[in-house]
N, C-alpha and C positions, 0 to 999 in steps of 0.2 A: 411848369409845375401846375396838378392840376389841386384846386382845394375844395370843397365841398363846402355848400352855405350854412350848415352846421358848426361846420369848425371857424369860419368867416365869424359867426355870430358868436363864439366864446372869445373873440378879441375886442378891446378898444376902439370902436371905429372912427377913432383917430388916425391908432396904426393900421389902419388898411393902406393896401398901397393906392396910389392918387387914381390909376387904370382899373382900382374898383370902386372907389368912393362916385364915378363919375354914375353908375345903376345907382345909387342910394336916392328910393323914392318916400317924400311923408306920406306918414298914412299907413304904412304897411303894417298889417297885425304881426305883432309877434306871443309867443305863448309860453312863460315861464314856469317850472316848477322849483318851490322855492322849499326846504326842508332847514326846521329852526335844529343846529347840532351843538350845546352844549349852550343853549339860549341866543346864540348867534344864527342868522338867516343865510344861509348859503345855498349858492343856484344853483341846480341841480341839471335843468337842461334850459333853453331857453334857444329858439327857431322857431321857423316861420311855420313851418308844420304842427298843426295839434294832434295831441296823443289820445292814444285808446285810454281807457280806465285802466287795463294789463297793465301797461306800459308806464303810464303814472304810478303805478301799486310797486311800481318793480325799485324805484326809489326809498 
């Protein structure tokens, strides 16, 4: 099964399975967008990749 680090980074990295937490390096930037929805902060995307301003706008 293959999964995308995308979708790896919207889980618990608890629940990773043990044959991925073994790549898990400190340090590594990650980049959140967080949008406040009914005064609550909810993520919106959050990975290792940073976004264009489109891309953020699109949230």
């Amino acid at each position: 099964m293959m999964v995308t680090s995308e979708e790896m980074f919207k889980k618990d990295i608890a629940s990773w399975p043990k044959e991925a937490r073994i790549w898990l390096k400190p340090g590594i930037q990650k980049y959140a967008v967080v949008k406040y929805i009914d005064g609550v902060p909810k993520v919106q995307y959050l990975g290792a990749q940073n976004l264009t301003d489109r891309q953020i706008e699109a949230f």
